[in-house]
N, CA, C and O atoms as a GROMACS GRO file, in nm:
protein
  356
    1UNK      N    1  -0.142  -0.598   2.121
    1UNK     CA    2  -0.054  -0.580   2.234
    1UNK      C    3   0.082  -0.643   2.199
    1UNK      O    4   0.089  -0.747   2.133
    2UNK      N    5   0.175  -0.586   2.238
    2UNK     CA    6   0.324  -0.648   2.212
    2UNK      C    7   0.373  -0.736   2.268
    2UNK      O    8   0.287  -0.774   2.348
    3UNK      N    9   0.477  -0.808   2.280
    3UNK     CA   10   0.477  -0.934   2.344
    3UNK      C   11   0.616  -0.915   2.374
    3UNK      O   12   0.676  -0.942   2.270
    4UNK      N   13   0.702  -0.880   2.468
    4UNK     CA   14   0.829  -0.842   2.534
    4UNK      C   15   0.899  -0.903   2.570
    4UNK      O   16   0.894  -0.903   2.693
    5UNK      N   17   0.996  -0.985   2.519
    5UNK     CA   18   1.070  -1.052   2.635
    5UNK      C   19   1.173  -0.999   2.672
    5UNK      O   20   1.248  -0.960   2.582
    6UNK      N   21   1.212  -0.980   2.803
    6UNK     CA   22   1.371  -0.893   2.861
    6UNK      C   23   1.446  -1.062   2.900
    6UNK      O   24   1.422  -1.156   2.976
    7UNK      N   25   1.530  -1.032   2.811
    7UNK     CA   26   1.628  -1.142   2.837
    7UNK      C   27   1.765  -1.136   2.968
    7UNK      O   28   1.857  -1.055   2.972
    8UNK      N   29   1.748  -1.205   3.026
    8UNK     CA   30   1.829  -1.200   3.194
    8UNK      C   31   1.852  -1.343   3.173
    8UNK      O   32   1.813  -1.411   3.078
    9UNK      N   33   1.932  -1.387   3.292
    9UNK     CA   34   2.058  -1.529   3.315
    9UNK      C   35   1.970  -1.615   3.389
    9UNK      O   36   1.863  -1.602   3.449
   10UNK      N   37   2.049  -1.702   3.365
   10UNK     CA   38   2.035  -1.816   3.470
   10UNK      C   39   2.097  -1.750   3.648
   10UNK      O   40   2.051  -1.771   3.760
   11UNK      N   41   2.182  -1.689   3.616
   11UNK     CA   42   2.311  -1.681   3.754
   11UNK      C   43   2.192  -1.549   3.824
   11UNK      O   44   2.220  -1.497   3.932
   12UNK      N   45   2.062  -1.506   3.745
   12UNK     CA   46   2.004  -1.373   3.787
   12UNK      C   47   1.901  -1.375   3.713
   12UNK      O   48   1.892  -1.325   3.601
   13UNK      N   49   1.822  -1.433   3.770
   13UNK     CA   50   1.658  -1.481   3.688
   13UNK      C   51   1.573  -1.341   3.751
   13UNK      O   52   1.484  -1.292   3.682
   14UNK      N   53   1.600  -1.296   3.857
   14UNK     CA   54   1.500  -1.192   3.939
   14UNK      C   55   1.536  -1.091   3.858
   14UNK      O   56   1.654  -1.084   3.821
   15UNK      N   57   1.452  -1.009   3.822
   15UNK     CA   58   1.483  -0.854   3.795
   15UNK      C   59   1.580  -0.784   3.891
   15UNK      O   60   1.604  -0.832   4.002
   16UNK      N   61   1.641  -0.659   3.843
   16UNK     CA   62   1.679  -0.578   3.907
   16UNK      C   63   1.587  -0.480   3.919
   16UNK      O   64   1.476  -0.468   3.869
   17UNK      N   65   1.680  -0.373   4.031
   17UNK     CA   66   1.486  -0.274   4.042
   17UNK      C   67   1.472  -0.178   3.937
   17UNK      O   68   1.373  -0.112   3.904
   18UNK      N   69   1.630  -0.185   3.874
   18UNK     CA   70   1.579  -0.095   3.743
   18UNK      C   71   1.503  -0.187   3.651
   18UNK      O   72   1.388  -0.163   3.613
   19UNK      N   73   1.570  -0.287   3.619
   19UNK     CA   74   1.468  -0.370   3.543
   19UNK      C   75   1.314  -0.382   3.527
   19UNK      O   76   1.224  -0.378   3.443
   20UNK      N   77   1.341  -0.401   3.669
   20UNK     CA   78   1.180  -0.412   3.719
   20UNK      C   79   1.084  -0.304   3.748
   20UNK      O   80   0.972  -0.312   3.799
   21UNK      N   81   1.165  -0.178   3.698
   21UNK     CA   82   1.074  -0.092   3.700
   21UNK      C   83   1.089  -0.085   3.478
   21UNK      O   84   1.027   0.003   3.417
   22UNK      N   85   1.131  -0.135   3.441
   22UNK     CA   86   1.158  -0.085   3.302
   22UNK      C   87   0.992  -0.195   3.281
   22UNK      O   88   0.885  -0.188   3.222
   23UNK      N   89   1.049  -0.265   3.351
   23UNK     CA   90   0.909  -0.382   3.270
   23UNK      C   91   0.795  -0.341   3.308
   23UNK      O   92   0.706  -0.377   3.231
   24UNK      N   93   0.751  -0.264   3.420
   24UNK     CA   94   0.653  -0.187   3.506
   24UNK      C   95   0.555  -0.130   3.372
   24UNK      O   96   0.450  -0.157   3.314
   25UNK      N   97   0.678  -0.022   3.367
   25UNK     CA   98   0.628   0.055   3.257
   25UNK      C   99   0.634  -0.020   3.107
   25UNK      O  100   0.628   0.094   3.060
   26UNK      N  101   0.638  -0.077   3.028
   26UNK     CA  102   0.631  -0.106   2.961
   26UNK      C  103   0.488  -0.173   2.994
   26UNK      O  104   0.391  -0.128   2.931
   27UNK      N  105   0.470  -0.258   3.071
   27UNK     CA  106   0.319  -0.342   3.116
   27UNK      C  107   0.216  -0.259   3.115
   27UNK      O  108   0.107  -0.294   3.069
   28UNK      N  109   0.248  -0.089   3.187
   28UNK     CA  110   0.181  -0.016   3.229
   28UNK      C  111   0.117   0.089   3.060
   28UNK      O  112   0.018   0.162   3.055
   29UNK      N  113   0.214   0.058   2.950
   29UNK     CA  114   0.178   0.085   2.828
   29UNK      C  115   0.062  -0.007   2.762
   29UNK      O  116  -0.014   0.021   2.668
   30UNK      N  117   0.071  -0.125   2.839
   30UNK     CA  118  -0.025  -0.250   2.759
   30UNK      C  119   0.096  -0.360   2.694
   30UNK      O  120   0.053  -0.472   2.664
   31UNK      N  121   0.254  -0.330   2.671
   31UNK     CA  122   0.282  -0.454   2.664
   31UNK      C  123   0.263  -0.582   2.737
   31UNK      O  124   0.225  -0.570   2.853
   32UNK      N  125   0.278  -0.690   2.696
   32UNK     CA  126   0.285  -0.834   2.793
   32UNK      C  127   0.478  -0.845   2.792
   32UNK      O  128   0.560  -0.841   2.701
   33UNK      N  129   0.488  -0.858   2.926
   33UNK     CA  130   0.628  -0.874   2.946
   33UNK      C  131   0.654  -1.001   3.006
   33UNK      O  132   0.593  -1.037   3.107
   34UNK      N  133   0.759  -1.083   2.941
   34UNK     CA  134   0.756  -1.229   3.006
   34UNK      C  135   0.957  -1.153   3.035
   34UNK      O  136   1.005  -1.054   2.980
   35UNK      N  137   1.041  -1.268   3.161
   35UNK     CA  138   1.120  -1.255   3.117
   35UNK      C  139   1.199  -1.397   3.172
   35UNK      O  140   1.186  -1.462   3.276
   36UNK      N  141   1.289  -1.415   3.046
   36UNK     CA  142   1.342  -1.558   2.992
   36UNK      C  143   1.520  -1.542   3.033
   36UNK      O  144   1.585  -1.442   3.002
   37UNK      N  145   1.567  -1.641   3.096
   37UNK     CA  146   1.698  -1.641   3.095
   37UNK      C  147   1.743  -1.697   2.944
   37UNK      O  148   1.675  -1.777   2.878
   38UNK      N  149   1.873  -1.638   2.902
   38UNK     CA  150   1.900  -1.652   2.758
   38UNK      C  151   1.972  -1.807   2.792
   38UNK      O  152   1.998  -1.880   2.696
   39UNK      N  153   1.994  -1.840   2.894
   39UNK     CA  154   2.075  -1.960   2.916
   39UNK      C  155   2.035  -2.056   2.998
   39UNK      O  156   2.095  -2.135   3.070
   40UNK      N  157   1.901  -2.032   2.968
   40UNK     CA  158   1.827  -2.157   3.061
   40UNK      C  159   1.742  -2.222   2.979
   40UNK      O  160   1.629  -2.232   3.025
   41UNK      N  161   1.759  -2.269   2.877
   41UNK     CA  162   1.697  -2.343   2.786
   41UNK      C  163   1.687  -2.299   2.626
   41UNK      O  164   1.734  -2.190   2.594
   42UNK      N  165   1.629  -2.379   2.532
   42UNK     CA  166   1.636  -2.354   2.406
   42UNK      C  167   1.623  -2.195   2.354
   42UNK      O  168   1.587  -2.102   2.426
   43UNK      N  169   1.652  -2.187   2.240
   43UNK     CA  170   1.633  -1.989   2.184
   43UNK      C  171   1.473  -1.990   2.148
   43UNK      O  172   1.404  -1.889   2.132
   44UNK      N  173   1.431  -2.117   2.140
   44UNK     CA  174   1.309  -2.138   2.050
   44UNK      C  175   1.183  -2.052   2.163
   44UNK      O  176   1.083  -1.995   2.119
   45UNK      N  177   1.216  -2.062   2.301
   45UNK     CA  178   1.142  -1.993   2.377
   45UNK      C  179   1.165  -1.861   2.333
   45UNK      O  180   1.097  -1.786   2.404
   46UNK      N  181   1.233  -1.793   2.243
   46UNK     CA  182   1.186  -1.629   2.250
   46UNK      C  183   1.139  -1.572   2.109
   46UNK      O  184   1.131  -1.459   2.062
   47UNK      N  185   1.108  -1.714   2.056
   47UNK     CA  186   1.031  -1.683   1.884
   47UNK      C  187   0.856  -1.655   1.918
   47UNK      O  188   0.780  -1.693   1.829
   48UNK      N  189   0.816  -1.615   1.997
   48UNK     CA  190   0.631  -1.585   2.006
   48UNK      C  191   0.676  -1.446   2.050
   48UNK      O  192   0.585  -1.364   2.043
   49UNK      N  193   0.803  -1.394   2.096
   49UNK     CA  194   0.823  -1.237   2.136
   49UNK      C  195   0.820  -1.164   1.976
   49UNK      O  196   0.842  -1.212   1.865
   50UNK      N  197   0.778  -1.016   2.022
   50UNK     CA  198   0.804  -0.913   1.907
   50UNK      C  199   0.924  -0.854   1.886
   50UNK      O  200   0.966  -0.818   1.776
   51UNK      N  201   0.997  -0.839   2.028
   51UNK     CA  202   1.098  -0.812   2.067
   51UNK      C  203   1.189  -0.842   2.166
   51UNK      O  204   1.153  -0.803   2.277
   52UNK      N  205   1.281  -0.891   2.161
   52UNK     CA  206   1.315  -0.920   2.275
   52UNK      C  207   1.418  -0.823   2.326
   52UNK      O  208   1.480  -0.757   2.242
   53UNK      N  209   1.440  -0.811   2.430
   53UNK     CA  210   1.554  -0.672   2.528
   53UNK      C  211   1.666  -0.761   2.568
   53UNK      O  212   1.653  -0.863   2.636
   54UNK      N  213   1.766  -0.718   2.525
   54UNK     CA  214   1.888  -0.741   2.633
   54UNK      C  215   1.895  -0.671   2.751
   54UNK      O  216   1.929  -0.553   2.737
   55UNK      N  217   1.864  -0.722   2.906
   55UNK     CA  218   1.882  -0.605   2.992
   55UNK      C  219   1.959  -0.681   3.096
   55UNK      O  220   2.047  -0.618   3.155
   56UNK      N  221   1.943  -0.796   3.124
   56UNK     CA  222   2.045  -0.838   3.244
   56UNK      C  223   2.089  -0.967   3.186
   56UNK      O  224   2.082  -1.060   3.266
   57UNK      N  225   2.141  -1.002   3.043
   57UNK     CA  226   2.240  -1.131   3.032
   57UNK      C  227   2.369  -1.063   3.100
   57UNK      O  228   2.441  -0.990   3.031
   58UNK      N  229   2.403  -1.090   3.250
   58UNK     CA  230   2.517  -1.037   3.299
   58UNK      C  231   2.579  -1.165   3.278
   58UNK      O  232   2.700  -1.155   3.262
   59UNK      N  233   2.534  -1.281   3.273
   59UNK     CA  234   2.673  -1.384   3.294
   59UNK      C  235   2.715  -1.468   3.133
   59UNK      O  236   2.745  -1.584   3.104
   60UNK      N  237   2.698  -1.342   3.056
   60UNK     CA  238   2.747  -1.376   2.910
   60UNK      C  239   2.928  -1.377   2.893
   60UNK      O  240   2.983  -1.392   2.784
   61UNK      N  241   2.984  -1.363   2.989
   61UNK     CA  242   3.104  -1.389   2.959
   61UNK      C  243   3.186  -1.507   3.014
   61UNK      O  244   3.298  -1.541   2.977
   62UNK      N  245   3.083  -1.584   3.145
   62UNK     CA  246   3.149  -1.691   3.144
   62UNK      C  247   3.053  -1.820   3.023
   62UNK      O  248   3.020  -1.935   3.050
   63UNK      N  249   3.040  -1.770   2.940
   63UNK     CA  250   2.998  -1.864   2.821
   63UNK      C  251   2.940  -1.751   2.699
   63UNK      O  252   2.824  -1.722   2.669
   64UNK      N  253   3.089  -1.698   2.637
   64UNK     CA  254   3.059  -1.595   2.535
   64UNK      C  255   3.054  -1.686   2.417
   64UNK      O  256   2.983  -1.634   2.330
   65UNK      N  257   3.118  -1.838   2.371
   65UNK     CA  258   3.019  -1.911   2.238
   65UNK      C  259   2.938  -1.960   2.246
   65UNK      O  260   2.894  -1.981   2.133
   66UNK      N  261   2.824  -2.034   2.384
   66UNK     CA  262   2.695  -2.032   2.419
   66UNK      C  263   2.613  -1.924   2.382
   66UNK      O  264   2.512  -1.949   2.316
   67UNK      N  265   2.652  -1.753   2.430
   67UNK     CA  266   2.574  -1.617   2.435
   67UNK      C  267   2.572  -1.621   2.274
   67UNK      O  268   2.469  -1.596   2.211
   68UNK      N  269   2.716  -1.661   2.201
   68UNK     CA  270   2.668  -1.558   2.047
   68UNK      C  271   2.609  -1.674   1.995
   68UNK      O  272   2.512  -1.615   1.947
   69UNK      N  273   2.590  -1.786   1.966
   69UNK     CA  274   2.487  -1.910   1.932
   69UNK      C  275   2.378  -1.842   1.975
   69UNK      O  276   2.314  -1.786   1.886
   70UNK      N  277   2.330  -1.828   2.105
   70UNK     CA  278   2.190  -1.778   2.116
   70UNK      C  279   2.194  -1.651   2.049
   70UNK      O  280   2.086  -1.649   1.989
   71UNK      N  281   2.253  -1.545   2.024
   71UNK     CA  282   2.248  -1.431   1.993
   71UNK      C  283   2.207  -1.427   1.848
   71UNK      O  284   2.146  -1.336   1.793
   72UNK      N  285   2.254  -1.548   1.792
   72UNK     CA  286   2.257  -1.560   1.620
   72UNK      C  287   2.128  -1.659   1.598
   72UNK      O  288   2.046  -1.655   1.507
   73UNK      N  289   2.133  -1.743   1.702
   73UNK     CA  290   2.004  -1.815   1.630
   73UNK      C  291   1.842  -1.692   1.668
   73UNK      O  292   1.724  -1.699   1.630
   74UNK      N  293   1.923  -1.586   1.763
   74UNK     CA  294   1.772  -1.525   1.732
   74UNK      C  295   1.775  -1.407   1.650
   74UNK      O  296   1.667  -1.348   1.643
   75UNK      N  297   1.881  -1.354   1.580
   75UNK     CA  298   1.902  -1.263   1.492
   75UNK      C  299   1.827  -1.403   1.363
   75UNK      O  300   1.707  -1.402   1.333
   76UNK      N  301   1.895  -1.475   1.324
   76UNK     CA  302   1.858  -1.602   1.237
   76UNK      C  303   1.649  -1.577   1.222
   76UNK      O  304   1.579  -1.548   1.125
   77UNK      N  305   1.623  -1.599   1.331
   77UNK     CA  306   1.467  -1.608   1.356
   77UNK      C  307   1.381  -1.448   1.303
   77UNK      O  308   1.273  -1.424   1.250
   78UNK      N  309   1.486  -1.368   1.347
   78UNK     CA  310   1.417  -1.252   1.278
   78UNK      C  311   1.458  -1.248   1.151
   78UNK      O  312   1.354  -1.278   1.092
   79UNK      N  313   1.545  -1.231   1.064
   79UNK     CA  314   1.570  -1.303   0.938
   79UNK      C  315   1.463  -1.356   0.869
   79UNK      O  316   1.405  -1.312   0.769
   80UNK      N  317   1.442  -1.474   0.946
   80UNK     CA  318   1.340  -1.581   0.887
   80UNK      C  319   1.164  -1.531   0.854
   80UNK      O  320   1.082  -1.555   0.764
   81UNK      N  321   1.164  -1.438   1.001
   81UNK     CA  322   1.034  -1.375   0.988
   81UNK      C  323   1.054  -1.282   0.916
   81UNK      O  324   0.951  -1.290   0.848
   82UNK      N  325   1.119  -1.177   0.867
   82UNK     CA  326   1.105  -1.063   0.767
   82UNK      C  327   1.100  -1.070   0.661
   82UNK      O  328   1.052  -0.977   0.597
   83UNK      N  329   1.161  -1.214   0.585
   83UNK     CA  330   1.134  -1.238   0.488
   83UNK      C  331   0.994  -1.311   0.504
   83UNK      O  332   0.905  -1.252   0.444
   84UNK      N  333   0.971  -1.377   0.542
   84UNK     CA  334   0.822  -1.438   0.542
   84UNK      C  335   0.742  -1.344   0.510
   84UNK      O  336   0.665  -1.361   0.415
   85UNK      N  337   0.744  -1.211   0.593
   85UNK     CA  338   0.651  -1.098   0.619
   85UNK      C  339   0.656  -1.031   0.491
   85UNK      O  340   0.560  -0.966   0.449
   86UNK      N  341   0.813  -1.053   0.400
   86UNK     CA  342   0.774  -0.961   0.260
   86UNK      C  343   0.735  -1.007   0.150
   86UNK      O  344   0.721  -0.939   0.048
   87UNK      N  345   0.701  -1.187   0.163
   87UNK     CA  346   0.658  -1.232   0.063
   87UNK      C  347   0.550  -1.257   0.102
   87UNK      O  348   0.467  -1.268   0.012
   88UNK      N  349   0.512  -1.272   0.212
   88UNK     CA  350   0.323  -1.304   0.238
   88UNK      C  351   0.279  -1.128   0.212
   88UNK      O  352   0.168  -1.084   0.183
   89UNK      N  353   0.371  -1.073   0.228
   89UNK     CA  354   0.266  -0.893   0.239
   89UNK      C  355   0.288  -0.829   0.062
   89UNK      O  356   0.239  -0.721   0.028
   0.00000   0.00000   0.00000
């Protein structure tokens, strides 16, 4: 099963109803959908995801070098895992 995280704010932790129907269906496939504000704590919370979604970081512009720090330390993390994945495989 996949492990989903839709990344949304602090300023908008609730889904929207599109959102919340995006995660519906995705659940309704058999993913597990958690969803994490990108700015409510460490990046380290979205390293157990397979993927994570950008769908509601709306308040990335009142803190756009906070957003690309998180943005890079989790590009960084996939990095880290793909190489892992081509020398263990």
């Amino acid at each position: 099963m996949a492990k989903i995280i839709i990344a949304a704010c602090r300023q908008y932790p609730d889904l929207s109803a599109s959102n919340a129907a995006y995660a519906a269906a995705l659940t309704s496939q058999g993913a597990e959908v958690e969803i994490l504000a990108w700015n409510d704590g460490p990046p380290e919370r979205f390293e157990n995801a397979d993927v994570t979604v950008l769908r509601q970081t709306w308040d990335y512009q009142a803190d756009p070098g906070g957003f690309a720090a998180w943005a890079s330390a989790l590009q960084a993390r996939e990095v880290e895992r793909a190489l892992a994945g081509s020398v263990a495989g």
